[in-house]
N, CA, C and O atoms as CSV, one atom per row, in Angstrom:
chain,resi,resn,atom,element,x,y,z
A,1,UNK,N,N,72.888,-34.035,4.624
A,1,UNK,CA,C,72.913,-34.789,3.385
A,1,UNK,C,C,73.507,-33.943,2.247
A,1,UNK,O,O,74.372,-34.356,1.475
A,2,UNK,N,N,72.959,-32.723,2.220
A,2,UNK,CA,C,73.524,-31.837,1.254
A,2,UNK,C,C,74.732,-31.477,0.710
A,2,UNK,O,O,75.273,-31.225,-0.368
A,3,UNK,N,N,75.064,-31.601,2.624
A,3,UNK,CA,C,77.196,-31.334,2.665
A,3,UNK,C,C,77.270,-32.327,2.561
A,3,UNK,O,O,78.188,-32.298,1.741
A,4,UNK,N,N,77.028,-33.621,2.730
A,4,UNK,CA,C,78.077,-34.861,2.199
A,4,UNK,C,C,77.833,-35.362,0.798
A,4,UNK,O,O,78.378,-36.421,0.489
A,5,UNK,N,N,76.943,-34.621,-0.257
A,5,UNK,CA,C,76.399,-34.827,-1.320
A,5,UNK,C,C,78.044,-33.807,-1.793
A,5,UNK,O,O,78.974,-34.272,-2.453
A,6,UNK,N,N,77.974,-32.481,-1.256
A,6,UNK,CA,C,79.067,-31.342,-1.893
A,6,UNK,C,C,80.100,-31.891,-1.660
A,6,UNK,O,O,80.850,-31.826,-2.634
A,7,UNK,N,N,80.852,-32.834,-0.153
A,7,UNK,CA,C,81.900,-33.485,0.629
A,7,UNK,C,C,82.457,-34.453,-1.201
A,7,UNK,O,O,83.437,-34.318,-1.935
A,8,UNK,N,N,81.118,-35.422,-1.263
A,8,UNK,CA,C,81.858,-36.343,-2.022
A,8,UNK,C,C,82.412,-35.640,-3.109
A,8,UNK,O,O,83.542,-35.891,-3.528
A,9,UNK,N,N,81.530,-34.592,-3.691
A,9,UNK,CA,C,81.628,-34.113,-5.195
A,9,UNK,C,C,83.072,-33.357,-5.594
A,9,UNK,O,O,83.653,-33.246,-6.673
A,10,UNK,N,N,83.390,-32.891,-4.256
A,10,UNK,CA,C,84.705,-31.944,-4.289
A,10,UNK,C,C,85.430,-33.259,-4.197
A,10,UNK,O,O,86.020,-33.618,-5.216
A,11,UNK,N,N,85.481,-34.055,-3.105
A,11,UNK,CA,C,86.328,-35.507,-3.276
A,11,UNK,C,C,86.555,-35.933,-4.684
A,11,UNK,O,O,87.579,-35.726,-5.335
A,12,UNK,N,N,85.480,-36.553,-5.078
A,12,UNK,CA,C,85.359,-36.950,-6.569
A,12,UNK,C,C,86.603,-36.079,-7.281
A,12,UNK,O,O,87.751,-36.516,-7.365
A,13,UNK,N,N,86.219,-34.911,-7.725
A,13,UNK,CA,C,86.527,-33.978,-8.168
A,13,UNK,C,C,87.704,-33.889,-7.961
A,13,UNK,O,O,88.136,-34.438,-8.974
A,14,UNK,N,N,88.880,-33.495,-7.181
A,14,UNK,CA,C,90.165,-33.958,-6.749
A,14,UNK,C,C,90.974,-35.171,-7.266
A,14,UNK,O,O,92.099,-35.040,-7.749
A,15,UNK,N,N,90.208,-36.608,-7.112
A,15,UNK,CA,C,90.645,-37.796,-7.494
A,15,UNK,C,C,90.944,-37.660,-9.133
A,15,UNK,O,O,91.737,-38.292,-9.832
A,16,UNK,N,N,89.941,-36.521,-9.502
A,16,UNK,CA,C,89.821,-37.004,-11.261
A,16,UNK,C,C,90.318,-35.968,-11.909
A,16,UNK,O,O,90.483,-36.023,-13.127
A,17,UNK,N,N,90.658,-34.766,-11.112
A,17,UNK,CA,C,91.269,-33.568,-12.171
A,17,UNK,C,C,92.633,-33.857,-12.762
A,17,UNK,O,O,92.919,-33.448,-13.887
A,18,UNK,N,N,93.428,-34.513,-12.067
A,18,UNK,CA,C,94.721,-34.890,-13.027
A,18,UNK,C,C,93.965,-35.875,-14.081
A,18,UNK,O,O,94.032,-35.394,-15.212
A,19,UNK,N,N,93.416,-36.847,-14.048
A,19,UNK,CA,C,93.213,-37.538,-15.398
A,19,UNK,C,C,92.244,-37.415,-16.236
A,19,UNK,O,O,92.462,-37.091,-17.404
A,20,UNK,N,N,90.881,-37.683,-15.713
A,20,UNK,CA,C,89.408,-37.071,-15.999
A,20,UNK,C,C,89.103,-35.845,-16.920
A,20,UNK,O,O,88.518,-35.859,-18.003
A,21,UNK,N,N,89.659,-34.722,-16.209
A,21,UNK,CA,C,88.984,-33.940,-16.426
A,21,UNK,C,C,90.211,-32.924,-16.852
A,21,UNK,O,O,89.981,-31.724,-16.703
A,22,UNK,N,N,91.344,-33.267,-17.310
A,22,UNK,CA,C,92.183,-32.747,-18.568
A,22,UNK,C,C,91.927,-33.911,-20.161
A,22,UNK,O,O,92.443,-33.727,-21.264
A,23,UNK,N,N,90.970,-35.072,-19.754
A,23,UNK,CA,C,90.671,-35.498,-20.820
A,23,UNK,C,C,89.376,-35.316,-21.150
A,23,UNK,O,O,88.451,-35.722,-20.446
A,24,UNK,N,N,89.201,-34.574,-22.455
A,24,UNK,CA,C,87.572,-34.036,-22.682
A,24,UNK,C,C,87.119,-35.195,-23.142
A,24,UNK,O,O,85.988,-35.494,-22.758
A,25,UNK,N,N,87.729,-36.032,-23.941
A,25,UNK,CA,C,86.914,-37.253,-24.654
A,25,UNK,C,C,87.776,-39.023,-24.189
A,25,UNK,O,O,88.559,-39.426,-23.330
A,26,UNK,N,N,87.210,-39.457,-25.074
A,26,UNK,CA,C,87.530,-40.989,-24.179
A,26,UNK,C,C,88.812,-40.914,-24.869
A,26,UNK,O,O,89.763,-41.045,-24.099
A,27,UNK,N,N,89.190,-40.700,-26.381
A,27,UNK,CA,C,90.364,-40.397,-26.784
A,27,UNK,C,C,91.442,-40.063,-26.056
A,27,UNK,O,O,92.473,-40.699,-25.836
A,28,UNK,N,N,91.043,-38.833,-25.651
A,28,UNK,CA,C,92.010,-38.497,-24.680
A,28,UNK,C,C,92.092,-39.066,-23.314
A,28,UNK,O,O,92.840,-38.429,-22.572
A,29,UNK,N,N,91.531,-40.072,-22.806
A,29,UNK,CA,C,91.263,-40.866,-21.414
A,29,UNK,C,C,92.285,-41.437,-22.102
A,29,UNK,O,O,93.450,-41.274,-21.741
A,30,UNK,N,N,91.962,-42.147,-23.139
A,30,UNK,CA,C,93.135,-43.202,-23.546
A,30,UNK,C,C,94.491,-42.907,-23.246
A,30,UNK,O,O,95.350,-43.273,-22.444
A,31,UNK,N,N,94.386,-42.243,-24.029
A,31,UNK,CA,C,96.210,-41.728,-23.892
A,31,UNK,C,C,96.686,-41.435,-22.404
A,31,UNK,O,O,97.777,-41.873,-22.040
A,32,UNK,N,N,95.691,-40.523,-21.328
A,32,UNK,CA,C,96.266,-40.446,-20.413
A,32,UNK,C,C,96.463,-42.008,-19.527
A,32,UNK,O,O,97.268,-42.123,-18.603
A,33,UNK,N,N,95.708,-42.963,-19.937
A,33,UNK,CA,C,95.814,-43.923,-19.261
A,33,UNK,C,C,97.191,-44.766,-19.838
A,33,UNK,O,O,98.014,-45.327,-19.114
A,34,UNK,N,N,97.217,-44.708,-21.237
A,34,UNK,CA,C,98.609,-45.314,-21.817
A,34,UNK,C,C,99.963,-44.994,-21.275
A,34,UNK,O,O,100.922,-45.764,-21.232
A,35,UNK,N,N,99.910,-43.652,-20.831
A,35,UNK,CA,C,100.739,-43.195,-20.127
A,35,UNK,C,C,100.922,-43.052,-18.932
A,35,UNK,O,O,102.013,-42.803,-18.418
A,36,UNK,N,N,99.850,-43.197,-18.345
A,36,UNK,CA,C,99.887,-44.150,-16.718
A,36,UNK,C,C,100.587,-45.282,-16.691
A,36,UNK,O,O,101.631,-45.637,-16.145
A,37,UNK,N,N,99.865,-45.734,-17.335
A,37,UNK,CA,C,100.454,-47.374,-17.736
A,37,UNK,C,C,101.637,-47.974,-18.178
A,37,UNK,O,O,101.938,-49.163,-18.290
A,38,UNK,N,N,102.214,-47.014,-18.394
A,38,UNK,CA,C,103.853,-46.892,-19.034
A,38,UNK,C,C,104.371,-46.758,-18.292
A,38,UNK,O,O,105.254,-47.610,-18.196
A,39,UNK,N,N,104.360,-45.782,-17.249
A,39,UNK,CA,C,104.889,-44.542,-16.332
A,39,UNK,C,C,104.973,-46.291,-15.656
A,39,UNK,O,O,106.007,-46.929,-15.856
A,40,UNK,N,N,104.037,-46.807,-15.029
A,40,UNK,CA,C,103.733,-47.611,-13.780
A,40,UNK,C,C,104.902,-48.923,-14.114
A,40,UNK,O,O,105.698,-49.487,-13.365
A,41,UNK,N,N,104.631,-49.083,-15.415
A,41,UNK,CA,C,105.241,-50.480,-16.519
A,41,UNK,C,C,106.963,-50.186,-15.757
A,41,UNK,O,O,107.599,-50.893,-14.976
A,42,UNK,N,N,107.305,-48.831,-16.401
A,42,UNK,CA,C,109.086,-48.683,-15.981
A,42,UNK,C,C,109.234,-48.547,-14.828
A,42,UNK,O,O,110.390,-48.804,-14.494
A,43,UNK,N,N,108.434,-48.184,-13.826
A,43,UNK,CA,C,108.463,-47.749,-12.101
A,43,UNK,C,C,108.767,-49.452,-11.839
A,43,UNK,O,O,109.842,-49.952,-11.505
A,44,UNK,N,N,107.392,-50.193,-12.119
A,44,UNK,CA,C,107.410,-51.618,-11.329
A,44,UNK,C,C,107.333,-52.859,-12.420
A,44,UNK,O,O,106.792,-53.959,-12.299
A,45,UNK,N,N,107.929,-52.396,-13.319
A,45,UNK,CA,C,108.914,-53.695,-14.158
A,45,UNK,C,C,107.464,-54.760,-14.523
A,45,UNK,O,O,107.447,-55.980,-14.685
A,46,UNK,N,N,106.564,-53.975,-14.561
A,46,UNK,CA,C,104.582,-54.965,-14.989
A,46,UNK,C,C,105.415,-55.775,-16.627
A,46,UNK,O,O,106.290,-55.599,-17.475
A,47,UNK,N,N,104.155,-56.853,-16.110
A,47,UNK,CA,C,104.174,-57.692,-17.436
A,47,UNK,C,C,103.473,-57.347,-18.164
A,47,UNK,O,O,102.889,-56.332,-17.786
A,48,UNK,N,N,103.073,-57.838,-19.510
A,48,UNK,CA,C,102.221,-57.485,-20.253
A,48,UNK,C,C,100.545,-58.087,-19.787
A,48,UNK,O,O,99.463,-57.560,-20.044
A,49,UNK,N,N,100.716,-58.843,-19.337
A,49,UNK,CA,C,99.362,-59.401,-18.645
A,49,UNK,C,C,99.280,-58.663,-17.991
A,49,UNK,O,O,98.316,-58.014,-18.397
A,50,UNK,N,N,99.828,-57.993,-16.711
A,50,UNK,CA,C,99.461,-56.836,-15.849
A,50,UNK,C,C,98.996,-55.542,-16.502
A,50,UNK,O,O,98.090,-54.828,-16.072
A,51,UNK,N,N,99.822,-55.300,-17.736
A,51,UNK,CA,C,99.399,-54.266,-18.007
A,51,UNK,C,C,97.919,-54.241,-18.963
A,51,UNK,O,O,97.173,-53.273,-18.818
A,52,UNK,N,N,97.693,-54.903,-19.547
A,52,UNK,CA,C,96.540,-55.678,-19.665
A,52,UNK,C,C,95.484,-55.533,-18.845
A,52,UNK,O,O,94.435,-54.896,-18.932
A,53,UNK,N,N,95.927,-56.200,-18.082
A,53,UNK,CA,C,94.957,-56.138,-16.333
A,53,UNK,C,C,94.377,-54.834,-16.051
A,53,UNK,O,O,93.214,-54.429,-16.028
A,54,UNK,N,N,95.927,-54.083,-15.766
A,54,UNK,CA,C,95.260,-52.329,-15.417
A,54,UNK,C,C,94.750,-51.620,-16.211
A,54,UNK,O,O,93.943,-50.769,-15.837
A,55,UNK,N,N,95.079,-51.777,-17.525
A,55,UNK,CA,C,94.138,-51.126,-18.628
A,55,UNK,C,C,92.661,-51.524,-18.539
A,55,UNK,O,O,91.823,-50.671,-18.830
A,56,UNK,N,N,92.341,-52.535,-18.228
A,56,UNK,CA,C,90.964,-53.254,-18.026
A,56,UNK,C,C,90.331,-52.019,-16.543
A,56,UNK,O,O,89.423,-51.188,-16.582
A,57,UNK,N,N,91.172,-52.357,-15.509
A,57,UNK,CA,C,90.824,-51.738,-14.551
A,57,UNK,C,C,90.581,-50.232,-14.360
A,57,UNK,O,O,89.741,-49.680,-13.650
A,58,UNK,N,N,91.521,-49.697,-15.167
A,58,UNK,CA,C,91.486,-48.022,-15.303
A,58,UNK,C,C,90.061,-47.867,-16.204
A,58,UNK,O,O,89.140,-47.298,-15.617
A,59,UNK,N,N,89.868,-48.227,-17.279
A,59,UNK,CA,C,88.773,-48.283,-17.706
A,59,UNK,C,C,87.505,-48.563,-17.023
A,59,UNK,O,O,86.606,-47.725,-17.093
A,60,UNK,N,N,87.362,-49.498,-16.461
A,60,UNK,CA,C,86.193,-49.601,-15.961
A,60,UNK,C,C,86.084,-48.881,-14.280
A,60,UNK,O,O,84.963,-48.978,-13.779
A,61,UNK,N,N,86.842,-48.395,-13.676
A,61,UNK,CA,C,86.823,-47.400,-12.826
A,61,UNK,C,C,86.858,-45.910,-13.540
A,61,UNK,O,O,86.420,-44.870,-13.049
A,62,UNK,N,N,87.528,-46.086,-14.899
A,62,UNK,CA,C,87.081,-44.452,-14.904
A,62,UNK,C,C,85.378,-44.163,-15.726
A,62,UNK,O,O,85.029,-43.033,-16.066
A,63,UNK,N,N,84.548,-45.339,-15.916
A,63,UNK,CA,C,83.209,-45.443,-16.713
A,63,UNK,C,C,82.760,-45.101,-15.051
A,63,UNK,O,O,82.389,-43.931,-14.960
A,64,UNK,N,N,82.723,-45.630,-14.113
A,64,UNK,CA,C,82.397,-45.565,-12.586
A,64,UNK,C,C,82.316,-44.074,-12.219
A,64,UNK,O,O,81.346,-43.327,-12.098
A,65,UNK,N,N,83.465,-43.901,-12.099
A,65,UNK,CA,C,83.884,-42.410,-12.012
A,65,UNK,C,C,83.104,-40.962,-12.912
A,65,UNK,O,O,82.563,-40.001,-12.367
A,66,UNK,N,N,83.228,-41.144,-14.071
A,66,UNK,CA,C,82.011,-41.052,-14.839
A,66,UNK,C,C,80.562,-40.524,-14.533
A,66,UNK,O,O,80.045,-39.447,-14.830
A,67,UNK,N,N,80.159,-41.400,-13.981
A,67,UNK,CA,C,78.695,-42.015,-14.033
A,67,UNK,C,C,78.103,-41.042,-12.579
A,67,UNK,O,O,77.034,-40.444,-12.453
A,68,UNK,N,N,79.620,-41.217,-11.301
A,68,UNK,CA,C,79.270,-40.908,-10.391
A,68,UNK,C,C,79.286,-39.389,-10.395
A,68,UNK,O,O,78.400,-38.752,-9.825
A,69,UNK,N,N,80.294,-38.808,-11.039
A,69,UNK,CA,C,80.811,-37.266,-11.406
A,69,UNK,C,C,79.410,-37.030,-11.852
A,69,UNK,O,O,79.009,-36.282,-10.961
A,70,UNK,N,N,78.775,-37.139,-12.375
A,70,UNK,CA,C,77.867,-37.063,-13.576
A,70,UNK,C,C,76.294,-36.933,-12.372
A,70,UNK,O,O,75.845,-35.789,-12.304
A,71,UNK,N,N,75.791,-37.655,-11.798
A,71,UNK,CA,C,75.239,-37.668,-10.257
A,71,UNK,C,C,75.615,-36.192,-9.590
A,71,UNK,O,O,74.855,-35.336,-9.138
A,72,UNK,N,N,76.599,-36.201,-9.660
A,72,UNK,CA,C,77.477,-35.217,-8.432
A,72,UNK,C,C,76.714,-33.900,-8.790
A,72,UNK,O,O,75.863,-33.370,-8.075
A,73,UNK,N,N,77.184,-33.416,-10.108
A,73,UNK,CA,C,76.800,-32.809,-10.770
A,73,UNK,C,C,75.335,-32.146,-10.528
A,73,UNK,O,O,74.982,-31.096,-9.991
A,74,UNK,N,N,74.621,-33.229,-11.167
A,74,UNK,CA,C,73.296,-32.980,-10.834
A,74,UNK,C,C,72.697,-32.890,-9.761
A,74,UNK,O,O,71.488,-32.691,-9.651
A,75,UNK,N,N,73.425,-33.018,-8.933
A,75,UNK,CA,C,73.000,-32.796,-7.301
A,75,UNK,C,C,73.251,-31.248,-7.080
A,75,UNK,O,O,72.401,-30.512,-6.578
A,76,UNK,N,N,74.788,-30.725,-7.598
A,76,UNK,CA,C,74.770,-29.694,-7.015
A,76,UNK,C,C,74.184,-28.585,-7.583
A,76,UNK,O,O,74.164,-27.527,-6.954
A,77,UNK,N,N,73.550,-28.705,-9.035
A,77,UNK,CA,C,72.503,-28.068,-10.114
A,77,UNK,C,C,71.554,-28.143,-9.079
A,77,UNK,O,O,71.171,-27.059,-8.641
A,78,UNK,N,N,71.030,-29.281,-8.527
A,78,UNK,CA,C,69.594,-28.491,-7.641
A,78,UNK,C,C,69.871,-28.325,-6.609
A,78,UNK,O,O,68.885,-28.293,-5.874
A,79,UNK,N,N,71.293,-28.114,-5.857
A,79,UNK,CA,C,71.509,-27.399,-4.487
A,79,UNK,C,C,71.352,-25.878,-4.889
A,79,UNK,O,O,70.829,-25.086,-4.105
A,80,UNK,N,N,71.881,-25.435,-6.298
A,80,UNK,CA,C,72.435,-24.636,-6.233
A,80,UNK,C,C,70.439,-23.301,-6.706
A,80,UNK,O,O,70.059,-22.191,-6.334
A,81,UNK,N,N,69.869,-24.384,-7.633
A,81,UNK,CA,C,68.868,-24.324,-7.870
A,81,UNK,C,C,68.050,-23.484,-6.078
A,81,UNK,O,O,67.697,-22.336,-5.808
A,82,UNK,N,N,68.057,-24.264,-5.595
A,82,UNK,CA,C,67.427,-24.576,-4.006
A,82,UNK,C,C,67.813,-22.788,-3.363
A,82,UNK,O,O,66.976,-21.960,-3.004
A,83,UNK,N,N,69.669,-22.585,-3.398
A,83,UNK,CA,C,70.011,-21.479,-3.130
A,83,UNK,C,C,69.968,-20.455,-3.674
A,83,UNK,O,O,70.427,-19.442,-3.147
A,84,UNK,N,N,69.412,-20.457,-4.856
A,84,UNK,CA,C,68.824,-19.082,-5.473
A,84,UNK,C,C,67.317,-18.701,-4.984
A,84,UNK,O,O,66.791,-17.607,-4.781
A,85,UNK,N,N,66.924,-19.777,-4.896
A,85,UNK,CA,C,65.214,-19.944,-4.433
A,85,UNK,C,C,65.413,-19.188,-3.338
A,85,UNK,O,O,65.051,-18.012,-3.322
A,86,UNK,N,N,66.021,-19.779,-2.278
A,86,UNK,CA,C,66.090,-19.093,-0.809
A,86,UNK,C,C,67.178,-17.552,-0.967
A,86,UNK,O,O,67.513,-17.153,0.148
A,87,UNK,N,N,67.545,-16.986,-1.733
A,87,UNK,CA,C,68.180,-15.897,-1.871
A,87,UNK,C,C,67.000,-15.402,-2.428
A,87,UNK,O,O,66.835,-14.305,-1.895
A,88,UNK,N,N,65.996,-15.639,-3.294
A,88,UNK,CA,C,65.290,-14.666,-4.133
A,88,UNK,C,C,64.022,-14.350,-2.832
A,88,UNK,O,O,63.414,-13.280,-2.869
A,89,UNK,N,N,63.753,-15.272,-1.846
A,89,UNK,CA,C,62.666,-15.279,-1.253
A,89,UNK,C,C,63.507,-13.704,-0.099
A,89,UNK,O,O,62.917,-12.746,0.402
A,90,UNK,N,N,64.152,-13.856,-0.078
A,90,UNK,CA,C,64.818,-13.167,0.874
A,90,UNK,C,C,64.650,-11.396,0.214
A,90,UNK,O,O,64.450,-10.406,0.918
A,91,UNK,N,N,64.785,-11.412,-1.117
A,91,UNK,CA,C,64.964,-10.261,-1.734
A,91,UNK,C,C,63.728,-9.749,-1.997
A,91,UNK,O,O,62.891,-10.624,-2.220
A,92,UNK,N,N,63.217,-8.305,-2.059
A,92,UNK,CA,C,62.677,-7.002,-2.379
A,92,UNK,C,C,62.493,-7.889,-4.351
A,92,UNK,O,O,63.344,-8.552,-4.945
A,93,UNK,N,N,61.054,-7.492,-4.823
A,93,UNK,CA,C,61.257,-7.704,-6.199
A,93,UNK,C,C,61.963,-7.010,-7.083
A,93,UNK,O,O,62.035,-7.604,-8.159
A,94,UNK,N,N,62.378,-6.236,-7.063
A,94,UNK,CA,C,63.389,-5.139,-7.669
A,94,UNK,C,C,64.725,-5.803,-7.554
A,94,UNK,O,O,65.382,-6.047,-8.566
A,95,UNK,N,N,65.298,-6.211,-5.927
A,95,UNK,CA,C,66.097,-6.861,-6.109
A,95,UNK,C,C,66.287,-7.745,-6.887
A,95,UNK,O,O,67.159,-7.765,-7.755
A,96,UNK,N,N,65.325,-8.736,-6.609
A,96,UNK,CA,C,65.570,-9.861,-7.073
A,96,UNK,C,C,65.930,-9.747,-8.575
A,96,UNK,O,O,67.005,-10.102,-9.060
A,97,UNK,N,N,64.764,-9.137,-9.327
A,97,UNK,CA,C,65.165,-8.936,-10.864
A,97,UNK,C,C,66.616,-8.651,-11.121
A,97,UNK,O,O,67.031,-9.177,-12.154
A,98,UNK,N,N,67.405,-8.019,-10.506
A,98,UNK,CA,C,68.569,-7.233,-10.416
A,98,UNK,C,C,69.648,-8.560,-9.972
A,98,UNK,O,O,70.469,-8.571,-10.889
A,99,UNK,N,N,69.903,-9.338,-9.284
A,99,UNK,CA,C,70.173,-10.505,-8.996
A,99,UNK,C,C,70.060,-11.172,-10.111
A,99,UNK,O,O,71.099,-11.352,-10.747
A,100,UNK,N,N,68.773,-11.718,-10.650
A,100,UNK,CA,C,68.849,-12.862,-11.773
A,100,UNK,C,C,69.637,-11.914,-12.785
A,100,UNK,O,O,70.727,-12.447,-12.991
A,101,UNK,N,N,69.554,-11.050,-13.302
A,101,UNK,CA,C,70.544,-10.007,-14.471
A,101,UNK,C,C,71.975,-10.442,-13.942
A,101,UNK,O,O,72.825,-10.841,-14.738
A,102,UNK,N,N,72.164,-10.377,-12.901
A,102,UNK,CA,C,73.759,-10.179,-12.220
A,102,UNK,C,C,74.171,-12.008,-12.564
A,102,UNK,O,O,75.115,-12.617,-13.068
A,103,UNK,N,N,72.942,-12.327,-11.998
A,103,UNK,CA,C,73.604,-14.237,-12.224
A,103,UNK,C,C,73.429,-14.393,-13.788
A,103,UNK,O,O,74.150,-15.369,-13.999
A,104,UNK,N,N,72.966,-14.063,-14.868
A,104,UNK,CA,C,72.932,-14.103,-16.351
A,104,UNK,C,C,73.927,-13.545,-16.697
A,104,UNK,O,O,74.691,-14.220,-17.387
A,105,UNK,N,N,74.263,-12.357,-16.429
A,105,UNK,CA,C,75.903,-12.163,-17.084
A,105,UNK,C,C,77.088,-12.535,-16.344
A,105,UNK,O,O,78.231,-12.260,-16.710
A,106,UNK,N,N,76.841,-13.049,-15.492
A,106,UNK,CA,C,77.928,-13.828,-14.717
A,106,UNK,C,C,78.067,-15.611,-16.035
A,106,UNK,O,O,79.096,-16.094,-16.509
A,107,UNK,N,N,76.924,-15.988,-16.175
A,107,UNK,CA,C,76.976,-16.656,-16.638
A,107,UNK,C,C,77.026,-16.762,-17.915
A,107,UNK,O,O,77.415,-17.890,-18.221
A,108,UNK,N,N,76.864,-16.269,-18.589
A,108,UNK,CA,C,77.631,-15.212,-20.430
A,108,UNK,C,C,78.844,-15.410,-20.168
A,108,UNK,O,O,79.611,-16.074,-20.866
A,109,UNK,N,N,79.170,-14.735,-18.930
A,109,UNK,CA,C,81.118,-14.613,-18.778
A,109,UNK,C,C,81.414,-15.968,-18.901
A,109,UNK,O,O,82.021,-16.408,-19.878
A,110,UNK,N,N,80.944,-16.807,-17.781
A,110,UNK,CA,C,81.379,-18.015,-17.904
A,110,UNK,C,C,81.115,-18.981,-19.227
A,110,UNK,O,O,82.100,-19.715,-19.309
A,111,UNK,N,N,80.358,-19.219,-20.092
A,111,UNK,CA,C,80.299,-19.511,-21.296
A,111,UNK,C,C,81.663,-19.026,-22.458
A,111,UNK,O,O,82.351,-19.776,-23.151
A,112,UNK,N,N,81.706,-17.880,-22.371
A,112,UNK,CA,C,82.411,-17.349,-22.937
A,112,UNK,C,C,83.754,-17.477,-22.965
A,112,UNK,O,O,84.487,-17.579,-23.949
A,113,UNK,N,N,84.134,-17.460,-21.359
A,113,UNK,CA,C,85.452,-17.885,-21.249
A,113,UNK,C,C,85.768,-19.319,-21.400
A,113,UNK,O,O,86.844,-19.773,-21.789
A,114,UNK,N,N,84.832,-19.914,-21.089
A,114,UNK,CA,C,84.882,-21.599,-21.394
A,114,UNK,C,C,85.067,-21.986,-22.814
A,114,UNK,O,O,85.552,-23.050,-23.197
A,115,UNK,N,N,84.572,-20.887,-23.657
A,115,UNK,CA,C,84.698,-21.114,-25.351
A,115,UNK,C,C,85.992,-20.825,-25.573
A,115,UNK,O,O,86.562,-21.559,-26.380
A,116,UNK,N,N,86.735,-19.786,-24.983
A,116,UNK,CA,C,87.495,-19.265,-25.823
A,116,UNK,C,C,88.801,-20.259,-25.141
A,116,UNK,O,O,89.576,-20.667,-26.006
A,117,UNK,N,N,89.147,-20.715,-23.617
A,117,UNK,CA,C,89.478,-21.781,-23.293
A,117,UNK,C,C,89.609,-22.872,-24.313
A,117,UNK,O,O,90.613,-23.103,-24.986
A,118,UNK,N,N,88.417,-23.541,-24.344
A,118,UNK,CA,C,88.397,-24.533,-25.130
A,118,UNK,C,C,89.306,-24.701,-26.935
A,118,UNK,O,O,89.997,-25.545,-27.507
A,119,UNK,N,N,88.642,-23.075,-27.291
A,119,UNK,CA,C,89.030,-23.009,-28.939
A,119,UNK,C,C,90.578,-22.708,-28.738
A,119,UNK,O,O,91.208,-22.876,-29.782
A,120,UNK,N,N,91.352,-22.302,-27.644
A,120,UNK,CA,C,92.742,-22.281,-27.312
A,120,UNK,C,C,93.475,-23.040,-26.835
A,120,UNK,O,O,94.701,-22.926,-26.812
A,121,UNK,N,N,92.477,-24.405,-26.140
A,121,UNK,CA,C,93.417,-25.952,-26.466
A,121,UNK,C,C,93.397,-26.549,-27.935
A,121,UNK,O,O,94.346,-27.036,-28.549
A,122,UNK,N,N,92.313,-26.418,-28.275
A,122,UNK,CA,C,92.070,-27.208,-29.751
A,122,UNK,C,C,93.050,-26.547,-30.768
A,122,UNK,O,O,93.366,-27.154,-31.792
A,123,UNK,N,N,93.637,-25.026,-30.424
A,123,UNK,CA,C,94.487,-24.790,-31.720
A,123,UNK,C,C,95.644,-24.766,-30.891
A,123,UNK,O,O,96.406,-23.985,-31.461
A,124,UNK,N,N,96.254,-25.234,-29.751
A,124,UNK,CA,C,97.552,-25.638,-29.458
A,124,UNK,C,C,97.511,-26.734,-29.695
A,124,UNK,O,O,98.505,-26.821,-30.414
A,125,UNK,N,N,96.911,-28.168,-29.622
A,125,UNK,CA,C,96.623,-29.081,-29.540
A,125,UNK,C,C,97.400,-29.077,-31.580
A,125,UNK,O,O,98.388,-29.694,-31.976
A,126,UNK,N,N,96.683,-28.370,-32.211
A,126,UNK,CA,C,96.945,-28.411,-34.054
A,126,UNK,C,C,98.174,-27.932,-34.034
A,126,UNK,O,O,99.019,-28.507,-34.719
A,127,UNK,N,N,98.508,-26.885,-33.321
A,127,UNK,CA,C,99.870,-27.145,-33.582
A,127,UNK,C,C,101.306,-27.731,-33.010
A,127,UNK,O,O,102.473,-27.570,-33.366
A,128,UNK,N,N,100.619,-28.550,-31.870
A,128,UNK,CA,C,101.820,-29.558,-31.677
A,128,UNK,C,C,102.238,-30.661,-32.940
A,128,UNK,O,O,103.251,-31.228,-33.349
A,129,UNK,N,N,100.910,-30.586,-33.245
A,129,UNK,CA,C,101.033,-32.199,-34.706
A,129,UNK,C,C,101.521,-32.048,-35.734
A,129,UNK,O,O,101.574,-32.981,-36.536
């Protein structure tokens, strides 16, 4: 159950990194979908009712998508939960203390780099406009 809980999540995950998950906000869903929708419009000559249509549809598959990512997530928070448990049971208490230190600044790093990531789209982002 576990691996087909991780199976879907990496699946998921794949399907949505080109659109999803280069868009942080629905704002930006928008646009990538406008431009789906364009892209698709000049490929296969869509009407405006079609395009209509798929805007309806992209939307409410990507609220789906969403919802399910979002599940995924929290599944693998308590797999991952589960595998520290069974790593710490395994360890000497000394170790272990030494371990949770090692997973805390592992995870500082990752915060950190995720900030400075982030504050380095938001000021390319200012100066494209």
């Amino acid at each position: 159950m576990k691996r087909a809980v991780a199976i879907l999540c990496a699946g998921i995950l794949i399907v949505t990194a080109y659109g999803l998950m280069s868009a942080k906000d629905d704002k930006d869903a928008g646009k990538w979908q406008e431009k789906k929708i364009e892209k698709m419009s000049k490929d296969l000559n869509l009407t405006a009712e079609q395009k209509d249509k798929l805007a309806a549809i992209m939307k409410e598959n990507d609220e789906k998508i969403k919802a399910e990512w979002q599940k995924c997530q929290e599944a693998v928070k308590v797999i991952r939960e589960g595998k520290d448990q069974q790593i710490k049971a395994v360890l000497t208490p000394e170790q272990a203390q030494k371990y949770e230190k090692n997973q805390a600044e592992r995870k500082e790093k990752k915060e950190k780099k995720e900030k400075k990531e982030t504050k380095e789209k938001k000021s390319c982002g200012d100066e494209k406009k």
